[in-house]
C-alpha distance (Angstrom), angle and dihedral (degrees) to the residues before:
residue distance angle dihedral
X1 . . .
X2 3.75 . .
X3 4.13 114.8 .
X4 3.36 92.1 -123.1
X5 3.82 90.7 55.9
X6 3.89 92.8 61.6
X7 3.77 87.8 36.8
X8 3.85 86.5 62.4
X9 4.01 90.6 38.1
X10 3.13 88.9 55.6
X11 4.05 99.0 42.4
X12 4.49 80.8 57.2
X13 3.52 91.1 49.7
X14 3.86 96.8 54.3
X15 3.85 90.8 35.2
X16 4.08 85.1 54.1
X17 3.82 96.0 46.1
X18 3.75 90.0 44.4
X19 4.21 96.0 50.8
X20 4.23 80.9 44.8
X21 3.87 93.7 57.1
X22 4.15 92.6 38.5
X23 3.98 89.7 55.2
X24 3.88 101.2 32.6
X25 3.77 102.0 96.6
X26 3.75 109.4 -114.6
X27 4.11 128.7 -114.3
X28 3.43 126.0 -134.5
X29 4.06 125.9 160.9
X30 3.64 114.2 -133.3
X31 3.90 96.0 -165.7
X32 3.55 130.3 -1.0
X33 3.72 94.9 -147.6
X34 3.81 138.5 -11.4
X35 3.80 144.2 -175.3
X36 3.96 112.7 -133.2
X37 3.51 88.4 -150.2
X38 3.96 95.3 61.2
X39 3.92 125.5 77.9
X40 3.73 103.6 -102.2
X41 3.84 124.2 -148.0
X42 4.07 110.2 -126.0
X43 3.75 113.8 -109.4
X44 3.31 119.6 -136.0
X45 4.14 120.9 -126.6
X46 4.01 109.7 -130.6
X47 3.84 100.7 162.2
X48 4.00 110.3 76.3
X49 3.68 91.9 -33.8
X50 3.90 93.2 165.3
X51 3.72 85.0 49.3
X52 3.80 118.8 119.1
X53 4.01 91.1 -159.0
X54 4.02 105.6 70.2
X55 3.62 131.8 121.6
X56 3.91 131.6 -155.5
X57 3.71 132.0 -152.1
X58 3.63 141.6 -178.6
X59 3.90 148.1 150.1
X60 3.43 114.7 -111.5
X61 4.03 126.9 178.8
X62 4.14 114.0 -172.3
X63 3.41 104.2 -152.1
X64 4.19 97.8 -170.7
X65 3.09 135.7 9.4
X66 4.01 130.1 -125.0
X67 3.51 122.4 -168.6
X68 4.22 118.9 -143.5
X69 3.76 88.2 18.0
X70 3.94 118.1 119.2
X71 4.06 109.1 -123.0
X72 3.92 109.4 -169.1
X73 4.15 110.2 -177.8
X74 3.60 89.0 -174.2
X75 3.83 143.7 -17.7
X76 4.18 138.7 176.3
X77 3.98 110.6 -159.5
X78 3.91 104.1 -111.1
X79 3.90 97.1 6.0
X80 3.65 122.6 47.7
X81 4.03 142.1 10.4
X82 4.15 128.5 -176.1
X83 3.49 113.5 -174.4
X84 4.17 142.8 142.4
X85 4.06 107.6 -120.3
X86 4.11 118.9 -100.7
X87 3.33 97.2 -102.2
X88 3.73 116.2 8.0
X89 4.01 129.2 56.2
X90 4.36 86.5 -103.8
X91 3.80 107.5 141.4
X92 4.24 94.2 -159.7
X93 3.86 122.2 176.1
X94 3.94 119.0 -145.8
X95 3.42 111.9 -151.7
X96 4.01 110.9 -168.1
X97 4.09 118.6 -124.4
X98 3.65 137.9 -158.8
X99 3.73 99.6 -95.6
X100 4.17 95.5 51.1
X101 3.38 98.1 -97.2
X102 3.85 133.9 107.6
X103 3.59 131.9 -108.4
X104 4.31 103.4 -152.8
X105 3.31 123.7 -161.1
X106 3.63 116.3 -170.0
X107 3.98 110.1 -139.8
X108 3.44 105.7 -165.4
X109 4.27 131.7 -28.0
X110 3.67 97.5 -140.0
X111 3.92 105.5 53.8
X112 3.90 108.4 -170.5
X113 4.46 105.6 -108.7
X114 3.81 124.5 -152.5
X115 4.27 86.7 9.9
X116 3.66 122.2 106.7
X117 3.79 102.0 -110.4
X118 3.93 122.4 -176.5
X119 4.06 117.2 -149.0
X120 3.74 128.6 -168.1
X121 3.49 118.1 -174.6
X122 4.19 113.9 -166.2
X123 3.46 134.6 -167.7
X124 3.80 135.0 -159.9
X125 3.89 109.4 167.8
X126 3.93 102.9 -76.2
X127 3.94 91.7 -1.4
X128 3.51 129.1 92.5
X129 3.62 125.9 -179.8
X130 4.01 117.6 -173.1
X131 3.84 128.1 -154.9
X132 3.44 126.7 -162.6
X133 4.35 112.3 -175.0
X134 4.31 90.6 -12.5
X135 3.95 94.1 -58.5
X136 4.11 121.2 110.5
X137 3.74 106.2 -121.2
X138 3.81 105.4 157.2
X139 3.98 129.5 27.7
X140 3.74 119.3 176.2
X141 3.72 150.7 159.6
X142 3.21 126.3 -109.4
X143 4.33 101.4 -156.4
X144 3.68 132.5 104.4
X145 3.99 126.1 -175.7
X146 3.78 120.0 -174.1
X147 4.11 125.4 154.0
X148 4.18 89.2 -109.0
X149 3.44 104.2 51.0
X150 4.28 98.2 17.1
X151 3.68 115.8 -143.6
X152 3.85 120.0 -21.8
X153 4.21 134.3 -150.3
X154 3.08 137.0 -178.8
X155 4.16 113.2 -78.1
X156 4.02 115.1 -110.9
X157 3.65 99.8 -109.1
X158 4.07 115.2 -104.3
X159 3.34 133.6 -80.0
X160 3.82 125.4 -158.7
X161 3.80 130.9 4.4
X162 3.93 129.0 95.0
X163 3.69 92.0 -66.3
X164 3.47 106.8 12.7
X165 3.73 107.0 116.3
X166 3.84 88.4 25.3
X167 4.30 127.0 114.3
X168 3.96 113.5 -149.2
X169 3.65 111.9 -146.6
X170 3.83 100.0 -137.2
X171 3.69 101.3 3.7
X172 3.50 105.2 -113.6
X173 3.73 88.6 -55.5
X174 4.22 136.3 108.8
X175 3.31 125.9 -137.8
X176 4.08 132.8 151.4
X177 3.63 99.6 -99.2
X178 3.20 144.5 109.2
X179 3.84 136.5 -140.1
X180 3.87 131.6 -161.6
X181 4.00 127.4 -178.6
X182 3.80 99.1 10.2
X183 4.23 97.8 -179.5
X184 3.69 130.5 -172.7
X185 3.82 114.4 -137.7
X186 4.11 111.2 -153.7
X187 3.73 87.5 -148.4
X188 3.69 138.7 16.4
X189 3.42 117.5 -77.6
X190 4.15 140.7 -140.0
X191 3.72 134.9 -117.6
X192 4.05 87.9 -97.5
X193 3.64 87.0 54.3
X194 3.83 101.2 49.9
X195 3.83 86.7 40.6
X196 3.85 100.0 51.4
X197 4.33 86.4 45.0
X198 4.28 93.3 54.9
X199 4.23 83.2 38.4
X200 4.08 82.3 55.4
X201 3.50 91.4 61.0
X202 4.04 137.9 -143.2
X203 3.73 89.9 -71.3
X204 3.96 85.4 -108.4
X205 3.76 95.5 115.8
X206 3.96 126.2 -91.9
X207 3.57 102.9 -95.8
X208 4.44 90.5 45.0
X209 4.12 88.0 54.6
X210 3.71 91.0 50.2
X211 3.81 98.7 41.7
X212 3.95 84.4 45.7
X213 3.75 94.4 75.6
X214 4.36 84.5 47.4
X215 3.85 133.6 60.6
X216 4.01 126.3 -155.5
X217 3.60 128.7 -159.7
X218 3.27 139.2 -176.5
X219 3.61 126.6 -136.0
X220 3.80 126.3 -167.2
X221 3.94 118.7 -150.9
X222 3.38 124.7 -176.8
X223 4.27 117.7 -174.9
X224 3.62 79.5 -3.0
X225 4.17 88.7 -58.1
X226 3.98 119.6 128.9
X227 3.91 98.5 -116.5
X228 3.88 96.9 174.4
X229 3.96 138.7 -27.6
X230 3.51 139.7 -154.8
X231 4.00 140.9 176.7
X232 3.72 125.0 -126.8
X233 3.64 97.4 -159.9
């Protein structure tokens, strides 16, 4: 084989790997761990934050439940809100359109409680495709079209202001829960993507996220009578 064969395989190959890390959406975590209950500073966006293809993931475990109490996972003024509904176990996403109002897409009505659960949220244009631990279970489109208002997409997100490329970690809600490896995504993502990022775990350790979705207790007999019991986790 010629040298300036492999020079020119070798040219493709770089040229191949360098178009693959230009389109591959980049990763960047946001927080590495957070308490629900705690006022949490706004993070700005740095990656693509005018963007209007993104997508946002985190593990989140809800460790009681309150009913009447607003419970915001996430939110971006003008672009984006995560949250579980008032009064039901609804995890609906609020994606913000061109006319001020919200398009909502409800996720799923039965949101898993005291279970580490990992959410990704992501965004192409009018299409949203939700994740919850690595598997597809909602896709939707964001776009509306009546004869007052015409049609309707989403709105770029904002540029500028005090808060206006920023992410707020809980909204300016409480709730008891608690959040680990909330990442920002500067594009959306695929299947593979959301897949390998629940397979990566909440940063809790292997055997914690699988005993998470378990319980063991211990019960003490004696003469075949329950004297006490007890749970390990």
């Amino acid at each position: 084989m010629s040298t300036v064969v492999i020079i020119l395989a070798v040219i493709v190959i770089l040229l191949i790997y360098i178009l693959y890390r230009f389109l591959k959406a980049s990763e960047v975590e946001l927080t590495a761990s957070a308490n629900m209950n705690d006022d949490i500073t706004a993070m700005p966006i740095m990656t693509n934050s005018t963007s209007t293809k993104y997508a946002y993931g985190l593990w989140i475990y809800v460790n009681s439940w309150q009913m009447g109490g607003p419970k915001t996972l996430f939110s971006r003024d003008k672009n984006i809100e995560l949250y579980l509904d008032t009064n039901s176990p609804t995890l609906k996403c609020d994606i913000f359109m061109s006319n001020d109002a919200s398009k909502t897409i409800e996720i799923t009505d039965n949101f898993p409680i005291q279970k580490w659960v990992h959410i990704i949220v992501s965004v192409d244009n009018q299409y949203a495709d939700c994740y919850l631990d690595g598997k597809l279970v909602k896709s939707s489109r964001a776009y509306t079209e009546d004869e007052e208002n015409g049609i309707q997409t989403p709105m770029q997100p904002p540029v500028g202001g005090k808060d206006g490329t920023k992410m707020k970690l809980g909204g300016n809600t409480r709730f008891d829960a608690y959040v680990s490896r909330f990442k920002h995504w500067s594009s959306s993502i695929n299947p593979e993507t959301a897949w390998t990022a629940y397979m990566n775990g909440n940063g809790q350790g292997v055997m914690k996220n699988w005993f998470s979705a378990y319980g063991l207790d211990v019960l003490v007999k004696k003469d075949n009578i329950e004297q006490t019991k007890f749970s390990l986790f």
